[in-house]
C-alpha positions in Angstrom: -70.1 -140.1 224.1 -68.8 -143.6 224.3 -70.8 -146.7 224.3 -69.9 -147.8 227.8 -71.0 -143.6 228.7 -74.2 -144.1 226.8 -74.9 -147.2 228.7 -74.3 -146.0 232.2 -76.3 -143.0 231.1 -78.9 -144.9 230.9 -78.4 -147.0 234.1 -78.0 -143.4 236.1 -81.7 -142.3 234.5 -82.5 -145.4 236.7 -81.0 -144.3 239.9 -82.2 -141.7 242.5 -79.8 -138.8 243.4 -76.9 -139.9 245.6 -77.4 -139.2 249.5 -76.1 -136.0 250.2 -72.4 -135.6 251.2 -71.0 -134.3 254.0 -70.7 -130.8 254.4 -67.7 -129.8 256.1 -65.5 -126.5 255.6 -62.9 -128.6 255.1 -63.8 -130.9 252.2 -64.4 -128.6 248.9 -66.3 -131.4 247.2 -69.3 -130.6 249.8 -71.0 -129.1 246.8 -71.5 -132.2 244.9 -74.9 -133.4 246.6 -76.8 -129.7 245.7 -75.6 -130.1 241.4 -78.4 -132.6 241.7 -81.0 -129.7 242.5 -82.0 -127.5 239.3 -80.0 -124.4 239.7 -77.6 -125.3 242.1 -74.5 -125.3 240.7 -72.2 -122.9 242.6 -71.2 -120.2 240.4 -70.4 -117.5 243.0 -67.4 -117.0 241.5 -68.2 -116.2 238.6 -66.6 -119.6 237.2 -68.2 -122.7 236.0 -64.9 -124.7 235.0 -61.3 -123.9 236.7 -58.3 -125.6 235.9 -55.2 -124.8 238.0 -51.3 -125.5 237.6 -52.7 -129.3 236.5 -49.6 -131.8 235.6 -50.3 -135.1 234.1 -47.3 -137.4 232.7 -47.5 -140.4 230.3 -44.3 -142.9 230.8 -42.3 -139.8 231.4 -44.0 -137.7 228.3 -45.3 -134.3 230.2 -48.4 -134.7 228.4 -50.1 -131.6 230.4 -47.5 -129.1 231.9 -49.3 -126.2 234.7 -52.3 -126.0 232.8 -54.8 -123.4 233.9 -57.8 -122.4 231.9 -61.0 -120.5 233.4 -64.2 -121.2 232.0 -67.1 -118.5 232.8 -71.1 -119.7 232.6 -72.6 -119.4 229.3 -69.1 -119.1 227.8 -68.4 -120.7 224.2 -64.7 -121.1 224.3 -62.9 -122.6 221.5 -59.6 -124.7 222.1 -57.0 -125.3 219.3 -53.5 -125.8 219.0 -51.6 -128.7 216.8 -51.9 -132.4 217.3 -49.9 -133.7 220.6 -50.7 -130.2 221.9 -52.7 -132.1 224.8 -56.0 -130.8 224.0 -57.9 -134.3 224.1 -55.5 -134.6 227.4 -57.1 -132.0 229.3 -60.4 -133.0 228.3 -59.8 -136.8 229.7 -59.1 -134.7 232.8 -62.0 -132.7 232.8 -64.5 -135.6 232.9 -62.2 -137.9 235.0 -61.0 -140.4 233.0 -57.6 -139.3 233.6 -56.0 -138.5 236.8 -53.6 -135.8 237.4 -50.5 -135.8 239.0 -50.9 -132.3 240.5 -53.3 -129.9 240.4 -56.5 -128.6 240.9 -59.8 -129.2 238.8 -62.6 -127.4 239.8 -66.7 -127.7 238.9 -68.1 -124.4 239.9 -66.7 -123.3 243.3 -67.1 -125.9 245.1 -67.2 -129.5 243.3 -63.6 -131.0 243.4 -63.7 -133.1 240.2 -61.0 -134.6 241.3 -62.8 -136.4 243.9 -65.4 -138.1 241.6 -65.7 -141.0 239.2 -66.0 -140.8 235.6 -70.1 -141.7 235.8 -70.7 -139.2 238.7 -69.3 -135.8 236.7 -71.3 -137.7 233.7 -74.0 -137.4 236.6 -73.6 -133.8 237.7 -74.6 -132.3 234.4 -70.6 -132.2 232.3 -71.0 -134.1 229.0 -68.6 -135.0 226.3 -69.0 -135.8 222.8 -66.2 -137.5 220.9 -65.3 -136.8 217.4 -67.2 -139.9 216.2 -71.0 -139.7 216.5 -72.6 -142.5 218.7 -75.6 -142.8 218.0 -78.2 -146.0 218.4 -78.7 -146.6 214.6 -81.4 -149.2 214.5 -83.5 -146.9 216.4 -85.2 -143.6 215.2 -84.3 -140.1 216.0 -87.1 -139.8 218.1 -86.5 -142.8 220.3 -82.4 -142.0 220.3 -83.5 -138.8 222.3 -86.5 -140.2 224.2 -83.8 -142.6 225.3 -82.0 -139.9 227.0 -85.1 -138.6 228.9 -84.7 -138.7 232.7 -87.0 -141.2 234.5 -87.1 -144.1 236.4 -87.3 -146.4 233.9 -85.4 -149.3 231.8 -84.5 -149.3 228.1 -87.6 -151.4 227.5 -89.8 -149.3 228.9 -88.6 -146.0 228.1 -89.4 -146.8 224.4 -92.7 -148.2 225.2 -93.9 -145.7 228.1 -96.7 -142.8 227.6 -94.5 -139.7 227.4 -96.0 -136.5 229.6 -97.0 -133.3 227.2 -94.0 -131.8 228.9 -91.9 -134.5 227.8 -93.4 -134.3 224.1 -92.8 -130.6 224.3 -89.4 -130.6 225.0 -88.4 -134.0 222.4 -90.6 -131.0 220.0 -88.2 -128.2 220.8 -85.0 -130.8 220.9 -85.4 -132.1 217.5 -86.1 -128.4 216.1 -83.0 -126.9 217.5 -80.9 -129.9 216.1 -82.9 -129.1 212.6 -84.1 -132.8 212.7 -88.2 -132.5 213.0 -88.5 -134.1 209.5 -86.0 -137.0 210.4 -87.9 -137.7 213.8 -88.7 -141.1 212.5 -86.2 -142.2 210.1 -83.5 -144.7 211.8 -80.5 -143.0 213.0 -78.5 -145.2 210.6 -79.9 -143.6 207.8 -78.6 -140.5 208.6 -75.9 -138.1 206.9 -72.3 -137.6 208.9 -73.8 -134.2 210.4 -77.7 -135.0 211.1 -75.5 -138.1 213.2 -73.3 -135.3 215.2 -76.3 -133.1 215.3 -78.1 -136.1 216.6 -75.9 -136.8 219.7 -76.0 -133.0 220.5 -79.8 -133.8 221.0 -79.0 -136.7 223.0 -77.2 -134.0 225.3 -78.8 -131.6 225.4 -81.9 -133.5 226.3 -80.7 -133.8 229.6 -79.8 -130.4 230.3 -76.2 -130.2 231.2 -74.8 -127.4 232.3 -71.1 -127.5 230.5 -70.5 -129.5 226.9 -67.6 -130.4 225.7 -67.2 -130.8 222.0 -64.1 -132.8 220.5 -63.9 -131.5 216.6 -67.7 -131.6 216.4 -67.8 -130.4 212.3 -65.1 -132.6 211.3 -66.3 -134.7 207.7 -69.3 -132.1 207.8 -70.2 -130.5 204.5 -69.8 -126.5 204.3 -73.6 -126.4 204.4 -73.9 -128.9 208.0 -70.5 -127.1 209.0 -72.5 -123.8 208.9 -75.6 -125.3 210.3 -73.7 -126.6 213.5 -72.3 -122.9 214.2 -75.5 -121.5 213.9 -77.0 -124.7 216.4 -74.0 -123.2 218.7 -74.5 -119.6 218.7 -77.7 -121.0 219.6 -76.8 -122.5 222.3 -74.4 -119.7 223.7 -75.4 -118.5 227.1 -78.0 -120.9 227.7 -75.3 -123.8 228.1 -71.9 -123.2 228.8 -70.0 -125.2 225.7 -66.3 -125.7 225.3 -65.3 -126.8 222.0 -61.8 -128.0 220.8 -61.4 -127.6 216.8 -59.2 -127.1 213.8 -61.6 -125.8 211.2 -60.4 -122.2 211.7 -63.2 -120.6 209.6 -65.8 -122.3 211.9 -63.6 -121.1 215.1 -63.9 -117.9 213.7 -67.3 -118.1 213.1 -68.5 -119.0 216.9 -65.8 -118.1 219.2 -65.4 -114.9 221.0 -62.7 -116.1 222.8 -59.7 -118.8 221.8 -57.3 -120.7 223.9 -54.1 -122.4 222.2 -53.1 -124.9 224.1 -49.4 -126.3 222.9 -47.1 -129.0 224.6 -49.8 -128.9 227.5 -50.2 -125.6 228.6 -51.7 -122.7 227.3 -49.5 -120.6 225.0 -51.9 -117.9 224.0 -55.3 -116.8 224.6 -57.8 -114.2 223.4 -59.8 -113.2 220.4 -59.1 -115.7 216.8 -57.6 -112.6 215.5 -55.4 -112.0 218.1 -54.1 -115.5 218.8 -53.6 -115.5 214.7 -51.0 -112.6 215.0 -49.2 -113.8 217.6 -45.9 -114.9 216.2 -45.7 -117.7 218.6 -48.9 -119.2 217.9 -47.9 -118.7 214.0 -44.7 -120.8 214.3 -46.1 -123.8 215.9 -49.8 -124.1 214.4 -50.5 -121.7 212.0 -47.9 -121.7 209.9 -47.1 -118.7 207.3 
Protein backbone atom coordinates (compact mmCIF):
# COMPACT_ATOMS: atom_id res chain seq x y z
CA UNK A 1 0.00 0.00 0.00
CA UNK A 2 1.56 3.19 -1.28
CA UNK A 3 1.35 6.54 0.27
CA UNK A 4 -0.60 8.14 -2.59
CA UNK A 5 -3.10 4.53 -2.18
CA UNK A 6 -3.29 5.11 1.48
CA UNK A 7 -4.32 8.66 0.89
CA UNK A 8 -6.96 8.12 -1.72
CA UNK A 9 -8.08 5.36 0.62
CA UNK A 10 -8.94 7.61 2.79
CA UNK A 11 -10.49 10.29 0.38
CA UNK A 12 -12.84 7.11 -1.07
CA UNK A 13 -14.05 6.44 2.92
CA UNK A 14 -15.35 10.03 2.19
CA UNK A 15 -17.24 9.32 -0.92
CA UNK A 16 -20.63 7.65 -1.46
CA UNK A 17 -20.79 4.59 -3.92
CA UNK A 18 -20.52 5.54 -7.52
CA UNK A 19 -23.97 5.81 -9.52
CA UNK A 20 -24.70 2.62 -10.89
CA UNK A 21 -23.44 1.80 -14.37
CA UNK A 22 -25.12 0.82 -17.20
CA UNK A 23 -26.30 -2.47 -17.62
CA UNK A 24 -26.20 -3.61 -20.98
CA UNK A 25 -25.45 -7.25 -22.36
CA UNK A 26 -22.95 -5.85 -24.22
CA UNK A 27 -20.62 -4.07 -21.82
CA UNK A 28 -18.99 -6.88 -19.28
CA UNK A 29 -17.98 -4.21 -16.77
CA UNK A 30 -22.02 -3.85 -15.92
CA UNK A 31 -21.10 -5.65 -12.73
CA UNK A 32 -19.04 -2.98 -11.24
CA UNK A 33 -21.94 -0.82 -9.62
CA UNK A 34 -23.35 -4.25 -7.45
CA UNK A 35 -19.25 -4.97 -5.89
CA UNK A 36 -20.40 -1.96 -3.86
CA UNK A 37 -23.31 -4.16 -2.24
CA UNK A 38 -21.97 -6.72 0.58
CA UNK A 39 -22.06 -9.97 -1.18
CA UNK A 40 -22.28 -9.06 -4.57
CA UNK A 41 -19.43 -9.93 -6.16
CA UNK A 42 -20.21 -12.30 -9.14
CA UNK A 43 -18.78 -15.47 -8.54
CA UNK A 44 -21.06 -17.71 -10.71
CA UNK A 45 -18.24 -19.01 -12.19
CA UNK A 46 -16.70 -20.27 -9.73
CA UNK A 47 -13.74 -17.61 -10.29
CA UNK A 48 -12.90 -14.55 -8.39
CA UNK A 49 -9.69 -13.48 -10.47
CA UNK A 50 -9.17 -14.50 -14.28
CA UNK A 51 -6.32 -13.67 -16.24
CA UNK A 52 -6.36 -14.56 -19.99
CA UNK A 53 -3.66 -14.64 -22.84
CA UNK A 54 -2.59 -10.99 -21.15
CA UNK A 55 0.59 -9.31 -23.11
CA UNK A 56 2.29 -6.34 -21.79
CA UNK A 57 5.72 -4.98 -23.37
CA UNK A 58 8.27 -2.61 -21.88
CA UNK A 59 10.35 -0.66 -24.73
CA UNK A 60 10.25 -3.88 -26.65
CA UNK A 61 11.07 -6.22 -23.40
CA UNK A 62 7.86 -8.88 -23.40
CA UNK A 63 7.66 -8.30 -19.88
CA UNK A 64 4.30 -10.56 -19.62
CA UNK A 65 3.89 -13.10 -22.60
CA UNK A 66 -0.10 -14.98 -22.78
CA UNK A 67 -0.45 -14.96 -19.17
CA UNK A 68 -3.38 -16.76 -17.83
CA UNK A 69 -3.83 -17.60 -14.19
CA UNK A 70 -7.40 -18.51 -12.53
CA UNK A 71 -8.00 -17.54 -9.10
CA UNK A 72 -11.00 -19.42 -7.25
CA UNK A 73 -12.78 -17.62 -3.97
CA UNK A 74 -11.21 -18.29 -0.76
CA UNK A 75 -8.07 -19.62 -2.61
CA UNK A 76 -4.50 -18.92 -1.01
CA UNK A 77 -2.31 -19.20 -4.07
CA UNK A 78 1.25 -18.65 -3.83
CA UNK A 79 3.31 -17.18 -6.89
CA UNK A 80 7.10 -17.64 -7.34
CA UNK A 81 9.42 -17.88 -9.91
CA UNK A 82 13.06 -15.90 -10.24
CA UNK A 83 13.53 -12.23 -10.27
CA UNK A 84 12.47 -10.64 -13.91
CA UNK A 85 10.04 -13.50 -14.00
CA UNK A 86 7.24 -10.71 -14.25
CA UNK A 87 5.59 -11.55 -10.99
CA UNK A 88 5.35 -7.84 -9.66
CA UNK A 89 4.33 -7.27 -13.61
CA UNK A 90 1.16 -9.03 -13.38
CA UNK A 91 0.34 -7.67 -10.17
CA UNK A 92 0.69 -3.94 -11.61
CA UNK A 93 -1.88 -5.39 -13.98
CA UNK A 94 -4.08 -6.80 -11.61
CA UNK A 95 -4.79 -3.50 -9.71
CA UNK A 96 -4.47 -1.30 -12.84
CA UNK A 97 -1.58 0.46 -12.70
CA UNK A 98 -0.34 -1.06 -15.71
CA UNK A 99 -2.15 -1.49 -18.91
CA UNK A 100 -2.00 -4.38 -21.10
CA UNK A 101 -1.45 -4.62 -24.53
CA UNK A 102 -3.79 -7.54 -25.03
CA UNK A 103 -5.72 -9.47 -23.03
CA UNK A 104 -8.33 -10.07 -20.75
CA UNK A 105 -8.44 -9.28 -16.86
CA UNK A 106 -11.34 -10.27 -15.20
CA UNK A 107 -12.89 -9.47 -11.42
CA UNK A 108 -15.35 -12.14 -10.85
CA UNK A 109 -17.50 -12.69 -13.90
CA UNK A 110 -18.43 -9.77 -14.80
CA UNK A 111 -16.03 -6.71 -13.69
CA UNK A 112 -13.68 -5.85 -16.61
CA UNK A 113 -10.66 -4.55 -14.69
CA UNK A 114 -9.56 -3.39 -17.57
CA UNK A 115 -12.02 -0.72 -17.73
CA UNK A 116 -11.37 0.93 -14.29
CA UNK A 117 -8.82 3.24 -12.65
CA UNK A 118 -6.34 2.30 -10.25
CA UNK A 119 -8.54 3.93 -7.10
CA UNK A 120 -11.79 2.30 -8.36
CA UNK A 121 -10.47 -1.67 -8.15
CA UNK A 122 -8.75 -0.08 -4.83
CA UNK A 123 -12.57 0.76 -4.34
CA UNK A 124 -14.23 -2.50 -5.31
CA UNK A 125 -12.63 -4.48 -2.51
CA UNK A 126 -8.76 -5.81 -4.39
CA UNK A 127 -5.98 -4.56 -2.12
CA UNK A 128 -2.27 -4.76 -2.45
CA UNK A 129 0.43 -4.60 -0.08
CA UNK A 130 4.01 -3.93 -1.14
CA UNK A 131 7.04 -5.51 0.20
CA UNK A 132 7.69 -2.40 2.40
CA UNK A 133 5.23 -1.84 5.28
CA UNK A 134 3.44 1.64 5.21
CA UNK A 135 2.29 2.35 7.94
CA UNK A 136 1.43 5.97 9.76
CA UNK A 137 4.26 5.81 12.42
CA UNK A 138 3.44 8.82 14.56
CA UNK A 139 0.22 7.32 15.15
CA UNK A 140 -0.77 4.24 17.31
CA UNK A 141 -1.84 0.85 16.19
CA UNK A 142 -5.16 1.56 17.18
CA UNK A 143 -5.71 4.78 15.25
CA UNK A 144 -3.58 3.27 12.04
CA UNK A 145 -6.63 0.83 11.78
CA UNK A 146 -9.42 3.15 13.03
CA UNK A 147 -8.09 5.22 10.13
CA UNK A 148 -9.11 2.64 7.71
CA UNK A 149 -12.73 2.31 9.11
CA UNK A 150 -15.30 3.15 6.45
CA UNK A 151 -17.40 6.37 7.17
CA UNK A 152 -18.05 9.57 6.05
CA UNK A 153 -15.62 11.30 7.67
CA UNK A 154 -12.10 13.29 7.30
CA UNK A 155 -8.76 12.27 8.88
CA UNK A 156 -9.50 14.76 11.70
CA UNK A 157 -12.38 13.47 12.62
CA UNK A 158 -12.05 9.86 12.19
CA UNK A 159 -9.44 10.03 15.04
CA UNK A 160 -11.52 12.19 17.20
CA UNK A 161 -15.15 10.55 16.48
CA UNK A 162 -17.12 8.20 19.05
CA UNK A 163 -16.63 4.77 17.48
CA UNK A 164 -20.10 2.49 17.41
CA UNK A 165 -19.70 -0.95 19.69
CA UNK A 166 -19.71 -2.52 16.35
CA UNK A 167 -16.90 -0.63 15.23
CA UNK A 168 -14.94 -1.30 18.74
CA UNK A 169 -15.85 -4.93 18.16
CA UNK A 170 -14.41 -5.33 15.01
CA UNK A 171 -10.87 -2.81 15.68
CA UNK A 172 -11.06 -5.86 18.97
CA UNK A 173 -11.13 -8.80 16.67
CA UNK A 174 -8.71 -6.88 13.99
CA UNK A 175 -5.91 -6.26 16.28
CA UNK A 176 -6.22 -10.01 17.78
CA UNK A 177 -5.95 -11.69 14.48
CA UNK A 178 -2.82 -9.50 13.60
CA UNK A 179 -1.55 -10.66 17.35
CA UNK A 180 -1.26 -6.81 18.11
CA UNK A 181 -3.94 -6.35 21.18
CA UNK A 182 -0.92 -5.45 23.55
CA UNK A 183 0.63 -2.92 20.95
CA UNK A 184 -2.90 -1.23 20.38
CA UNK A 185 -1.44 1.90 21.80
CA UNK A 186 2.18 2.02 21.22
CA UNK A 187 3.10 4.32 17.96
CA UNK A 188 3.37 2.34 14.89
CA UNK A 189 7.05 3.59 14.68
CA UNK A 190 8.00 1.76 17.52
CA UNK A 191 7.20 -1.29 16.10
CA UNK A 192 9.41 -4.49 14.97
CA UNK A 193 9.81 -5.19 10.92
CA UNK A 194 6.83 -7.90 11.31
CA UNK A 195 4.30 -6.27 13.94
CA UNK A 196 4.81 -3.24 10.86
CA UNK A 197 3.68 -5.87 7.93
CA UNK A 198 1.27 -7.40 10.35
CA UNK A 199 0.06 -3.94 10.96
CA UNK A 200 -0.85 -3.02 7.30
CA UNK A 201 -2.53 -6.48 6.97
CA UNK A 202 -4.92 -4.87 9.74
CA UNK A 203 -5.14 -1.93 7.78
CA UNK A 204 -6.64 -4.36 5.06
CA UNK A 205 -8.30 -6.30 6.34
CA UNK A 206 -10.32 -3.69 8.19
CA UNK A 207 -11.99 -2.95 5.23
CA UNK A 208 -13.08 -6.26 4.20
CA UNK A 209 -11.71 -6.91 0.79
CA UNK A 210 -12.49 -9.67 -0.94
CA UNK A 211 -8.99 -10.56 -2.85
CA UNK A 212 -5.33 -9.49 -1.14
CA UNK A 213 -2.46 -9.44 -2.82
CA UNK A 214 0.68 -9.85 -0.91
CA UNK A 215 4.17 -8.87 -2.48
CA UNK A 216 6.94 -11.00 -0.30
CA UNK A 217 4.93 -10.27 2.83
CA UNK A 218 7.71 -12.22 5.41
CA UNK A 219 10.70 -10.79 3.82
CA UNK A 220 13.30 -9.34 6.91
CA UNK A 221 10.80 -11.23 9.33
CA UNK A 222 12.39 -13.34 12.02
CA UNK A 223 11.69 -17.34 11.91
CA UNK A 224 9.41 -16.67 14.89
CA UNK A 225 7.16 -13.49 12.90
CA UNK A 226 7.79 -15.60 9.59
CA UNK A 227 5.80 -18.42 11.40
CA UNK A 228 3.39 -16.16 12.98
CA UNK A 229 2.39 -14.54 9.50
CA UNK A 230 1.59 -18.24 7.99
CA UNK A 231 -0.43 -18.96 10.83
CA UNK A 232 -2.28 -15.15 10.39
CA UNK A 233 -2.76 -16.64 6.66
CA UNK A 234 -4.08 -20.06 7.14
CA UNK A 235 -6.18 -17.90 9.17
CA UNK A 236 -7.38 -15.99 6.78
CA UNK A 237 -7.81 -18.87 4.12
CA UNK A 238 -11.33 -19.10 2.87
CA UNK A 239 -12.68 -16.26 4.54
CA UNK A 240 -10.65 -13.86 2.06
CA UNK A 241 -9.30 -14.96 -1.06
CA UNK A 242 -5.32 -14.03 -0.78
CA UNK A 243 -2.69 -14.34 -3.49
CA UNK A 244 0.69 -14.11 -2.36
CA UNK A 245 4.00 -13.88 -4.45
CA UNK A 246 7.17 -15.11 -2.36
CA UNK A 247 10.59 -16.66 -2.21
CA UNK A 248 10.82 -18.06 1.26
CA UNK A 249 10.19 -21.60 0.06
CA UNK A 250 9.72 -23.06 3.57
CA UNK A 251 6.92 -20.43 4.25
CA UNK A 252 5.42 -21.30 0.62
CA UNK A 253 5.44 -24.62 1.72
CA UNK A 254 4.01 -23.96 4.83
CA UNK A 255 0.64 -22.05 3.50
CA UNK A 256 0.13 -22.98 0.00
CA UNK A 257 -1.89 -25.73 -1.37
CA UNK A 258 -1.42 -24.67 -4.61
CA UNK A 259 1.77 -22.89 -6.54
CA UNK A 260 2.13 -21.02 -9.73
CA UNK A 261 5.76 -20.32 -11.32
CA UNK A 262 5.56 -17.73 -13.30
CA UNK A 263 8.91 -17.34 -15.57
CA UNK A 264 9.70 -14.80 -18.48
CA UNK A 265 5.88 -13.76 -18.05
CA UNK A 266 3.90 -16.65 -18.36
CA UNK A 267 3.26 -19.40 -16.35
CA UNK A 268 5.74 -22.33 -16.60
CA UNK A 269 4.37 -24.72 -14.07
CA UNK A 270 1.66 -24.98 -11.65
CA UNK A 271 0.41 -27.30 -8.88
CA UNK A 272 1.27 -28.53 -5.45
CA UNK A 273 5.17 -27.00 -3.89
CA UNK A 274 6.15 -30.52 -4.26
CA UNK A 275 5.20 -30.99 -7.58
CA UNK A 276 6.41 -27.70 -9.07
CA UNK A 277 9.86 -28.63 -7.02
CA UNK A 278 10.30 -31.85 -9.22
CA UNK A 279 9.72 -30.51 -12.25
CA UNK A 280 12.99 -30.34 -14.06
CA UNK A 281 11.97 -27.14 -15.77
CA UNK A 282 11.15 -25.28 -12.75
CA UNK A 283 14.57 -26.75 -11.23
CA UNK A 284 16.77 -25.31 -14.04
CA UNK A 285 15.54 -21.76 -13.90
CA UNK A 286 14.66 -21.14 -10.13
CA UNK A 287 15.43 -23.84 -8.06
CA UNK A 288 18.62 -24.72 -8.86
CA UNK A 289 20.17 -28.29 -7.90
Amino acid sequence: MTPELMEQGLQRLQKKAPPAAEQSSGDRSAGYSRVHEPGSLDLSHGRILYLEEVCVSFDGFRAINKLSLDIAPGELRCIIGPNGAGKTTMMDIITGKTRPDSGQVFFGSTIDLLRHSEAEIASMGLCRKFQKPTVFEALSVFENLELCLSGPRGVAAALWHRLSGLQRDRLAEVLELIQLSEERHRPAGLLSHGQKQWLEIGMLLIQDPKLLLLDEPVAGMTDQETERTAELFLTLKGKHTLIVVEHDMGFVGRIAEKVTVLCEGAVLAEGSLAQVQADERVIEVYLGR
